[in-house]
C-alpha positions as CSV (number, residue, x, y, z in Angstrom):
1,X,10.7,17.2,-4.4
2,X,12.1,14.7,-2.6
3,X,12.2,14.6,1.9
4,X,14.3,12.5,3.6
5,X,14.8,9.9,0.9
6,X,10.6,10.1,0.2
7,X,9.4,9.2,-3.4
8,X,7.4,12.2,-4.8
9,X,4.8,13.7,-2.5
10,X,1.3,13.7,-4.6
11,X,-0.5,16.5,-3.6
12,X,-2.9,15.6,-1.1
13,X,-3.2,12.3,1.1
14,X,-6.1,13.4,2.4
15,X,-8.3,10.5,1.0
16,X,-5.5,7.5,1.4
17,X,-4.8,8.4,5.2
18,X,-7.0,5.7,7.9
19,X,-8.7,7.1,10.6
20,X,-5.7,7.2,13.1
21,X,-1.8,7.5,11.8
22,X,-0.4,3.7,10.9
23,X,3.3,5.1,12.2
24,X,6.0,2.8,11.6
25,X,9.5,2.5,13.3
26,X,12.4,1.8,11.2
27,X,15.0,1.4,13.8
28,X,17.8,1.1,10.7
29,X,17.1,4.6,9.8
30,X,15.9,5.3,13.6
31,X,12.8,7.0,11.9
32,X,9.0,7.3,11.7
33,X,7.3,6.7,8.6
34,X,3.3,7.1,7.6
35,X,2.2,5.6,4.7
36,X,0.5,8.1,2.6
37,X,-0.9,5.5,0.3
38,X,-2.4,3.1,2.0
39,X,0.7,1.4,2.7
40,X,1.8,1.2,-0.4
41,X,3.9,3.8,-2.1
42,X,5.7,6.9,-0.6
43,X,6.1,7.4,3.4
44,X,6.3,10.7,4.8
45,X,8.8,10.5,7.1
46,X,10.0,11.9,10.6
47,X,13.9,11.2,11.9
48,X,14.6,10.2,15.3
49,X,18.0,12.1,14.7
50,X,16.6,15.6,13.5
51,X,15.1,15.7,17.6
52,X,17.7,14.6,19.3
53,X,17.3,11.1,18.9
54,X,14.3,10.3,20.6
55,X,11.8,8.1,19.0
56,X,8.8,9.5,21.1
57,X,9.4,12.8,19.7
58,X,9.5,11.7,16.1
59,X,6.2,9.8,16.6
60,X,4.5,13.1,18.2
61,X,5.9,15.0,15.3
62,X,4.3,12.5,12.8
63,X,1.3,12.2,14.8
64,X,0.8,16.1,14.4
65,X,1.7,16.0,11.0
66,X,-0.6,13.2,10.3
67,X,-4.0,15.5,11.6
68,X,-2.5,18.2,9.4
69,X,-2.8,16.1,6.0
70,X,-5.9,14.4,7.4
71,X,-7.3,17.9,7.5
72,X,-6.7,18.6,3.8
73,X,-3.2,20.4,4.3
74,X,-0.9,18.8,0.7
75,X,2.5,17.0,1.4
76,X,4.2,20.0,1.0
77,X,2.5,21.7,3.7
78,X,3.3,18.8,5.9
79,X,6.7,19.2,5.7
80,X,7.3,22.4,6.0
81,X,4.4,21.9,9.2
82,X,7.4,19.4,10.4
83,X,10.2,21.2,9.3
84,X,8.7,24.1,12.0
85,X,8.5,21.4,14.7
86,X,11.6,20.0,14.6
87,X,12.9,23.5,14.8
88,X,10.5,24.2,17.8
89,X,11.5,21.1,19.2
90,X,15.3,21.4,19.3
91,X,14.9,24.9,20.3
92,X,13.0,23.7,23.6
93,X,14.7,20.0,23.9
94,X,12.9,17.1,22.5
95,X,11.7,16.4,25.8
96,X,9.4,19.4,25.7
97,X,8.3,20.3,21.9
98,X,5.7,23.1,22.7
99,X,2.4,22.9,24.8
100,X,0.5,25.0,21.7
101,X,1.2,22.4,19.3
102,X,0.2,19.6,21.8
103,X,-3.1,21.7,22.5
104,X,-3.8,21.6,18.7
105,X,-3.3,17.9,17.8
106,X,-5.4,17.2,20.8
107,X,-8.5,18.6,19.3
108,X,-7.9,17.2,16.3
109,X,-7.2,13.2,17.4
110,X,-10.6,11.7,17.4
């Protein structure tokens, strides 16, 4: 299945992610994107426009997303995780995307 112009999701990127997200801005598609293969490869991928355009949102998003696969969840799960936040986050303005998912990601930074 394809996301957002994404090659292939494998599986699990549990054992190609670093020990803190390497987020990218591509401000031609004004989106995030996290290597998932050690830079090489397919990028999972977080649009600016899908939260009302604001590139600090999209990096949260990826940044939650991120602890998520680092934490053994597959692709897939990933982005249906994202999927849910971008919902969350329109819902509430992207401003304000939901003190319970902030509260989560926090214990899982290091």
């Amino acid at each position: 299945t394809s996301h957002g112009g994404a090659t292939k999701p494998a599986t699990s990127a549990k054992g190609a992610l670093g020990s803190k997200p390497a987020l990218r801005w591509d401000p031609v598609g004004r989106r995030v994107l996290l290597p998932l293969s050690g830079g090489r490869g397919s990028c999972f991928m977080v649009g600016a426009r899908s939260v009302g355009g604001s590139r600090e949102e999209a990096e949260r998003i990826a940044r939650l997303c991120w602890a998520k696969l680092k934490h053994g969840a597959s692709v897939e799960e990933a982005y249906r995780y994202r999927d849910g936040l971008v919902k969350r986050s329109c819902a509430t303005g992207a401003a304000g995307g939901g003190a319970a998912t902030v509260t989560a990601a926090t214990t899982s930074r290091h």
